[in-house]
N, CA, C and O atoms as a MOPAC input file, in Angstrom:
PM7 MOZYME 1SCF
protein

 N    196.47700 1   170.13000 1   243.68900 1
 C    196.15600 1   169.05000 1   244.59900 1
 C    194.95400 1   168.29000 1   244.03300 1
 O    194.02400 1   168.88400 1   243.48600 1
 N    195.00400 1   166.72200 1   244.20400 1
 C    193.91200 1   166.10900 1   243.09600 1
 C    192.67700 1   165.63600 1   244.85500 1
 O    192.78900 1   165.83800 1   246.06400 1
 N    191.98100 1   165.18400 1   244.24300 1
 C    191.11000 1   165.25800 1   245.35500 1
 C    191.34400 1   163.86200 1   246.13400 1
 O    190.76100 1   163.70600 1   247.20700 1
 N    192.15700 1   162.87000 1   245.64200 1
 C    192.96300 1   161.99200 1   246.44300 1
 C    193.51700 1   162.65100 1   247.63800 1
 O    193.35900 1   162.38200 1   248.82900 1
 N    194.50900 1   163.98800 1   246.79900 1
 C    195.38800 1   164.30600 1   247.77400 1
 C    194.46100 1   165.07400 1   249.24300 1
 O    194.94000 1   165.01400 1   250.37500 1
 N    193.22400 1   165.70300 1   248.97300 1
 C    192.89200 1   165.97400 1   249.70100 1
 C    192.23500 1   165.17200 1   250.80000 1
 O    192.30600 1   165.40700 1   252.00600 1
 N    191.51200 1   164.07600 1   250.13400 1
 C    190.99000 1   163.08900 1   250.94400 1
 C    192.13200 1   162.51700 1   252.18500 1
 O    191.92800 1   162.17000 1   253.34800 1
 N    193.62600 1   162.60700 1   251.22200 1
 C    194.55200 1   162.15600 1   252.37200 1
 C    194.66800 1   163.28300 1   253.58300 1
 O    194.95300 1   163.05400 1   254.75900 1
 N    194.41800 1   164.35800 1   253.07300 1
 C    194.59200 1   165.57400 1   254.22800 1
 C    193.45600 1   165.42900 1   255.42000 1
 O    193.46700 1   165.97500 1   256.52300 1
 N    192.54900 1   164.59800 1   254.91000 1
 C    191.75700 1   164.72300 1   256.17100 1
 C    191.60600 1   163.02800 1   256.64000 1
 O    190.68500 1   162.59500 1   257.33300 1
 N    192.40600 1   162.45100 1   256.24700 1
 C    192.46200 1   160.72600 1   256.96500 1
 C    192.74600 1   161.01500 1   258.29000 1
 O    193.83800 1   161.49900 1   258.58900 1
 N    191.91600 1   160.78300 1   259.10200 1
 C    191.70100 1   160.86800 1   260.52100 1
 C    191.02800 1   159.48400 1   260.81400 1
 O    190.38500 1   158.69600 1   260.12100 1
 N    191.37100 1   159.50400 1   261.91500 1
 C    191.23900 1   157.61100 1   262.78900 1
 C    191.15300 1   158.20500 1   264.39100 1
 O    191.68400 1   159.14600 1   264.98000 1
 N    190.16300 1   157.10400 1   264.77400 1
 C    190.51800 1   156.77100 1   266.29400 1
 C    191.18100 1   155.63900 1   267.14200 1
 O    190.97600 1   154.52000 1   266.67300 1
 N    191.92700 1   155.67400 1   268.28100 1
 C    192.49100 1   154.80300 1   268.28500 1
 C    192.17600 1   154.85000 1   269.61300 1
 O    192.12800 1   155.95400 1   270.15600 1
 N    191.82300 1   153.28200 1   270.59700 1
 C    190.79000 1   153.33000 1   271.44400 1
 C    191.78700 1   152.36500 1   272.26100 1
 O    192.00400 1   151.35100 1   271.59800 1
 N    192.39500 1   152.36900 1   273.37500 1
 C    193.38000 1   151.90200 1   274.38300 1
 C    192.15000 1   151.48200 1   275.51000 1
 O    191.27300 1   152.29400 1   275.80500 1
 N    192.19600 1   150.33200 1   276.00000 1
 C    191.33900 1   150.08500 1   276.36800 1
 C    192.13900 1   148.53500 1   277.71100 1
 O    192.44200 1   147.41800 1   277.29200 1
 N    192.22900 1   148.80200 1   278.63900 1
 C    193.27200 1   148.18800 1   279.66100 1
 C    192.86100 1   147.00000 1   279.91500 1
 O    191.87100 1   147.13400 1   280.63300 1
 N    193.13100 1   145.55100 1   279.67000 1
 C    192.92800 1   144.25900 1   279.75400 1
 C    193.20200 1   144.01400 1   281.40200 1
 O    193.60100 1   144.88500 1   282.17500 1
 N    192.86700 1   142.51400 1   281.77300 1
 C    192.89600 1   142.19200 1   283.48700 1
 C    194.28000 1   141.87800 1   283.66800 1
 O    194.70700 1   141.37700 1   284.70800 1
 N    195.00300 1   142.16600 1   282.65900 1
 C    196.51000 1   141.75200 1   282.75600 1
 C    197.67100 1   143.05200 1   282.65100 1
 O    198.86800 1   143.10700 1   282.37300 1
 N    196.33800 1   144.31000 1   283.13400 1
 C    197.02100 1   145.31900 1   283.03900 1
 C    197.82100 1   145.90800 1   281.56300 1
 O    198.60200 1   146.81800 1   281.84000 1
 N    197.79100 1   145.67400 1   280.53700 1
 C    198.41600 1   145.86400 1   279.65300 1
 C    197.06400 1   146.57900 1   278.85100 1
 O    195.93500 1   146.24100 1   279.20500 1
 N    197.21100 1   147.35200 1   278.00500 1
 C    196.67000 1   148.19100 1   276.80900 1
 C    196.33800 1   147.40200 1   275.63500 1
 O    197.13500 1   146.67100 1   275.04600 1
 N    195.25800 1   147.56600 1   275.36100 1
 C    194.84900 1   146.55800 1   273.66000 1
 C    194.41000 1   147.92400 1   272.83100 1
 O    193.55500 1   148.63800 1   273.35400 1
 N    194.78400 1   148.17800 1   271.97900 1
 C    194.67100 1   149.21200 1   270.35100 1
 C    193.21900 1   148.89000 1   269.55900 1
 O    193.10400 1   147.75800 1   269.08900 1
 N    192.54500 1   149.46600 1   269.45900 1
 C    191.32300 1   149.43500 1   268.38600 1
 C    191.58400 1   150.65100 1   267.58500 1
 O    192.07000 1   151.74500 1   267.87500 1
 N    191.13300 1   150.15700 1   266.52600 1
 C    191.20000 1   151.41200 1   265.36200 1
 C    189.79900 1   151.66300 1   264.91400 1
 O    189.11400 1   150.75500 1   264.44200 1
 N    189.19600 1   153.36500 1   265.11400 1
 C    187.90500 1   152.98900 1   264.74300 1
 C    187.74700 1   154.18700 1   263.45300 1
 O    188.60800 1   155.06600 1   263.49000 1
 N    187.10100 1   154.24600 1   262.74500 1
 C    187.44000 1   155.88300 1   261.70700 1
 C    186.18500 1   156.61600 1   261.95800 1
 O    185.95700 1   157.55600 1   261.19600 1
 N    185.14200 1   156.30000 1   263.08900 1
 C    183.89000 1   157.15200 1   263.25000 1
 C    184.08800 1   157.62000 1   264.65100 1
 O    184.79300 1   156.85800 1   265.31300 1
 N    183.58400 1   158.83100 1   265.36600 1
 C    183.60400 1   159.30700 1   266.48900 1
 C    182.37100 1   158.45900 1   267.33700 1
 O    182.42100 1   158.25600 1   268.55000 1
 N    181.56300 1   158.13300 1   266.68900 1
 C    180.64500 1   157.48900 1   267.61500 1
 C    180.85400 1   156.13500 1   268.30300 1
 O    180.55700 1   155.77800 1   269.44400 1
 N    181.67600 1   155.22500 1   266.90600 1
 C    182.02600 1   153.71700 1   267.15000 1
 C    183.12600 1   153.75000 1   268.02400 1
 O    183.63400 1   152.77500 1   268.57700 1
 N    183.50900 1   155.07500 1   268.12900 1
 C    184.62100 1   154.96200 1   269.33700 1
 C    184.78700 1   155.57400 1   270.59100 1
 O    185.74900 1   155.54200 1   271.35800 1
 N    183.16200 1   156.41300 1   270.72400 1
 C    182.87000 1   156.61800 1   271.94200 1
 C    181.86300 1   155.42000 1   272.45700 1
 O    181.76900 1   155.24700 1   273.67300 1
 N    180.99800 1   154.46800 1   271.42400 1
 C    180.88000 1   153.40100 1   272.14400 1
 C    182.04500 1   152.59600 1   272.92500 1
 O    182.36300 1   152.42700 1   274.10200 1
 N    182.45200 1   152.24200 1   271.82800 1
 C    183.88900 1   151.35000 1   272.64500 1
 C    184.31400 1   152.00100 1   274.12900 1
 O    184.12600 1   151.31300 1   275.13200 1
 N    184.74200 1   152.99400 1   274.21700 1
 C    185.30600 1   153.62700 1   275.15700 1
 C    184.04100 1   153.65800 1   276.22800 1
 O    184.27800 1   154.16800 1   277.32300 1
 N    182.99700 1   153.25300 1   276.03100 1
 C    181.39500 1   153.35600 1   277.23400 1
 C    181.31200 1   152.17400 1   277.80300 1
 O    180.86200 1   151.94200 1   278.92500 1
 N    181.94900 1   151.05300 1   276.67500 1
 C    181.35700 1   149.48200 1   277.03000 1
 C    182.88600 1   149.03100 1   277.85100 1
 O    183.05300 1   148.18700 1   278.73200 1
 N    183.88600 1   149.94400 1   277.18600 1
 C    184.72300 1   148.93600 1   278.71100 1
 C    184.66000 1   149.63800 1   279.72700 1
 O    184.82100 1   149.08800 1   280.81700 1
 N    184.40400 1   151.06900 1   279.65600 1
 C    184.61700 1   152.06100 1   281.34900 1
 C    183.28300 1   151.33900 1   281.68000 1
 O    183.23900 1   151.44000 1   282.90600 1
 N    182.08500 1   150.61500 1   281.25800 1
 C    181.05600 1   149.92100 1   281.77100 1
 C    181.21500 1   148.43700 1   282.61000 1
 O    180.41000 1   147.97100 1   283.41600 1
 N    182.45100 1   147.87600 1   282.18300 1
 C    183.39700 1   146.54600 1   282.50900 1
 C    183.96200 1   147.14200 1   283.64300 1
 O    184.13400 1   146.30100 1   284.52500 1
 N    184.37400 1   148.45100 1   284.01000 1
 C    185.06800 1   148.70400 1   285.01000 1
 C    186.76300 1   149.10200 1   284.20500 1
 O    187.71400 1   149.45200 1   284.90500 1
 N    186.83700 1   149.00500 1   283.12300 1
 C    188.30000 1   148.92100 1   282.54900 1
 C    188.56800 1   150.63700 1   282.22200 1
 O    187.84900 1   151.62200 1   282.05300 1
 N    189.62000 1   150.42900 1   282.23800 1
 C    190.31500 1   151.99500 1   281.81200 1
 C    190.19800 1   152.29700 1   280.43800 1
 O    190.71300 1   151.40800 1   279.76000 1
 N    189.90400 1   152.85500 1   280.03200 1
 C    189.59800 1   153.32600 1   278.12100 1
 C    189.69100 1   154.63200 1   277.77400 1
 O    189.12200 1   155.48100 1   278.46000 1
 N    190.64300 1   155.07000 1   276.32400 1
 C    190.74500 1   156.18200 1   276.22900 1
 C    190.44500 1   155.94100 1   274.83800 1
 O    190.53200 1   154.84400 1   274.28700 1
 N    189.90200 1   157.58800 1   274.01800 1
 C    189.80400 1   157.24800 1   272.75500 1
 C    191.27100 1   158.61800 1   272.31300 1
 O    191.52000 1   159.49100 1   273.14500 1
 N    191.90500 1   158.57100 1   271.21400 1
 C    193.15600 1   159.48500 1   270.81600 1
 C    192.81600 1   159.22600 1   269.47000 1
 O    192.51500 1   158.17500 1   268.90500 1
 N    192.96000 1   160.81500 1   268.91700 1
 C    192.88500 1   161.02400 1   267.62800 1
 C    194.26300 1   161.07100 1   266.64900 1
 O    195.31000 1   161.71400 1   266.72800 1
 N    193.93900 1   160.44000 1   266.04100 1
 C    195.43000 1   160.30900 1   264.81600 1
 C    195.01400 1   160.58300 1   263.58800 1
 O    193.82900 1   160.63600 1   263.26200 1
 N    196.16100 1   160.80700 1   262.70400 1
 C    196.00200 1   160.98000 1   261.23500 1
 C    196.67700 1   159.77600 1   260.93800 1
 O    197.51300 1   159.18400 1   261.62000 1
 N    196.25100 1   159.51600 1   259.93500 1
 C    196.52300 1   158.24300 1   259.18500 1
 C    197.48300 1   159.21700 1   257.94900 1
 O    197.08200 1   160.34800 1   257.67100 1
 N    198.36300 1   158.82300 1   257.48100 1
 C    199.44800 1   158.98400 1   256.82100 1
 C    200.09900 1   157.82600 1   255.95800 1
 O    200.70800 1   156.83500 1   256.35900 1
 N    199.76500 1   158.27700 1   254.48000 1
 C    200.26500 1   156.79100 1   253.34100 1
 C    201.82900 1   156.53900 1   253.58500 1
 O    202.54700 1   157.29900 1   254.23400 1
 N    202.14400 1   155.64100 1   253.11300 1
 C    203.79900 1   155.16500 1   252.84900 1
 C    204.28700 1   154.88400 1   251.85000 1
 O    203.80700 1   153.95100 1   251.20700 1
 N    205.11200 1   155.40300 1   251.49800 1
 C    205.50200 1   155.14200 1   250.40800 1
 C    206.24900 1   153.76000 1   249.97700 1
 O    207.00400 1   153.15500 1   250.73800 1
 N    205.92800 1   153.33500 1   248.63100 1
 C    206.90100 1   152.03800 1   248.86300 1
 C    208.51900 1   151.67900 1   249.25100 1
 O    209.51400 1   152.34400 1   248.96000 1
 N    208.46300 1   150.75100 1   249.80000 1
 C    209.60800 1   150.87100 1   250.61000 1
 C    209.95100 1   151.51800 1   251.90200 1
 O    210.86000 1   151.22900 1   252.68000 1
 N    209.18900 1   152.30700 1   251.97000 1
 C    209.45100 1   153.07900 1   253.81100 1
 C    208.82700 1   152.35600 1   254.77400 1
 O    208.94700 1   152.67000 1   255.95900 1
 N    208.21500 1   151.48500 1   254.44500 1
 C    207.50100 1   150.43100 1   255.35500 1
 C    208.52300 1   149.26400 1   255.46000 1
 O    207.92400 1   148.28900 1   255.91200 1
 N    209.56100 1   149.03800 1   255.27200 1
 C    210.36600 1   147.88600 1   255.77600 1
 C    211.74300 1   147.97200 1   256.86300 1
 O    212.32400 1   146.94200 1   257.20500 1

């Protein structure tokens, strides 16, 4: 395993749902735990619904993206 490959083993992201006045969900992508427990402070501070969910980020190969 080259240390690319490992760096890919730990690609982790946050992804920050955060509920607009039109009721619908808006997506932020953040890759630090802090920049995305701000986010998630400043809209539950608006009064809005906000969640933060952890994902792995995962490459594509060419062509599997179409």
């Amino acid at each position: 395993m080259t240390l690319a490959d490992e760096d890919l083993d730990r690609a982790h992201a946050l992804v920050v749902l955060v509920e607009d006045r039109t009721g619908r969900y808006r997506r932020r992508l953040y890759l630090s735990l802090r920049s995305a427990e701000r986010a998630v402070a400043r809209a539950n501070a608006r009064g809005a619904d906000a969640r933060a969910i952890l994902c792995r980020i995962t490459p594509v190969e060419d062509g599997e993206a179409q």
